[in-house]
C-alpha positions as CSV (number, residue, x, y, z in Angstrom):
1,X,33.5,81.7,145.0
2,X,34.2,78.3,143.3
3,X,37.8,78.0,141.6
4,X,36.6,75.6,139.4
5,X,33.5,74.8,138.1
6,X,31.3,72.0,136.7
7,X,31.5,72.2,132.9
8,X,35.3,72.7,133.4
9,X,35.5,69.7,135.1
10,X,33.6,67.9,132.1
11,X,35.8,69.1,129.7
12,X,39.1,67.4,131.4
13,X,36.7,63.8,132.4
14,X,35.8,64.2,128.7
15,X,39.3,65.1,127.3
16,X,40.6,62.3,129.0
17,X,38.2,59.6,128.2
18,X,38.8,60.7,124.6
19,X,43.2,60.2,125.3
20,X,42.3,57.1,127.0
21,X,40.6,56.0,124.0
22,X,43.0,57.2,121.8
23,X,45.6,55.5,123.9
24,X,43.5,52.0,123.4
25,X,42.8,52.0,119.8
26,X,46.7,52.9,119.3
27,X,47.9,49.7,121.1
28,X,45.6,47.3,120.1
29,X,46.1,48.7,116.3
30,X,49.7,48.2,115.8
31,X,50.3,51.3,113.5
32,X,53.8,51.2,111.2
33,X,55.5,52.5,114.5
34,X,54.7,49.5,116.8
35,X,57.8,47.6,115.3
36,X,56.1,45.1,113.4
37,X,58.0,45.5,110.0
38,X,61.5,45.6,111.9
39,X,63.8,46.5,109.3
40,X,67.1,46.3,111.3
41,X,68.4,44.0,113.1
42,X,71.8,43.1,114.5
43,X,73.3,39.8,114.0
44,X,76.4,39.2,115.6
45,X,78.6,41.4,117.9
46,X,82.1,41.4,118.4
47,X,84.5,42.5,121.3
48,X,87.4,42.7,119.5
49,X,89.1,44.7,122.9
50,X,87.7,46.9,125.6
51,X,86.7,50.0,123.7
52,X,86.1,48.3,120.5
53,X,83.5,46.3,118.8
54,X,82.5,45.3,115.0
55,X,78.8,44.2,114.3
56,X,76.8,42.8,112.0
57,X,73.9,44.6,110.8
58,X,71.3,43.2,108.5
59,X,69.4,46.6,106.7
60,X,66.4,45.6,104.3
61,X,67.9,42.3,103.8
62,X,71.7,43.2,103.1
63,X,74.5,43.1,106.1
64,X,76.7,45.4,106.9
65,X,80.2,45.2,109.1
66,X,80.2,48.3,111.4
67,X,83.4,49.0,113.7
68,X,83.4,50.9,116.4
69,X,86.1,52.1,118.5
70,X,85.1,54.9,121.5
71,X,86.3,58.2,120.7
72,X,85.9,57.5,117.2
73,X,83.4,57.8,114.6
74,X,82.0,54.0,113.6
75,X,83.1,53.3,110.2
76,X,80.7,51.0,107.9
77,X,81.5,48.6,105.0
78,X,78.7,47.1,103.5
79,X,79.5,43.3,103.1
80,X,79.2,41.3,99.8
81,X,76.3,38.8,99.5
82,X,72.9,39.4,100.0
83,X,70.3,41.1,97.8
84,X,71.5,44.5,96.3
């Protein structure tokens, strides 16, 4: 009695040369989600005292001051200059 048999064993060799594959074009690709156009990026942070920060974010080109405090919710002020 065999608990597996050959053309089931084809199937996963072959579903897994065709992941593998898969797995290869993705990389060497570098689809939108391989972080080439990077459109955040922070630029300077802050400790202002032990639980809270401010940073600089630069979104599409315009910064933005974000203050963060733990136990609160982050408040964010866009910062004049920049493109609009």
């Amino acid at each position: 009695m065999d608990l597996i048999s050959l053309q089931q064993v084809l199937t996963v060799a072959g579903f897994l040369a065709v992941l593998g594959l898969a797995a290869l074009a993705a990389r060497f690709r570098r689809g939108p989600l391989a972080g080439n156009g990077r459109r955040l990026r922070v630029t300077e942070v802050l400790a202002l005292s032990p639980s809270e920060r401010a940073i600089i974010l630069r979104v599409d080109g315009r910064d933005y001051l974000v203050l963060r405090q733990r136990g609160t919710a982050p408040v964010v002020m866009p910062l004049p200059g920049g493109q609009p």
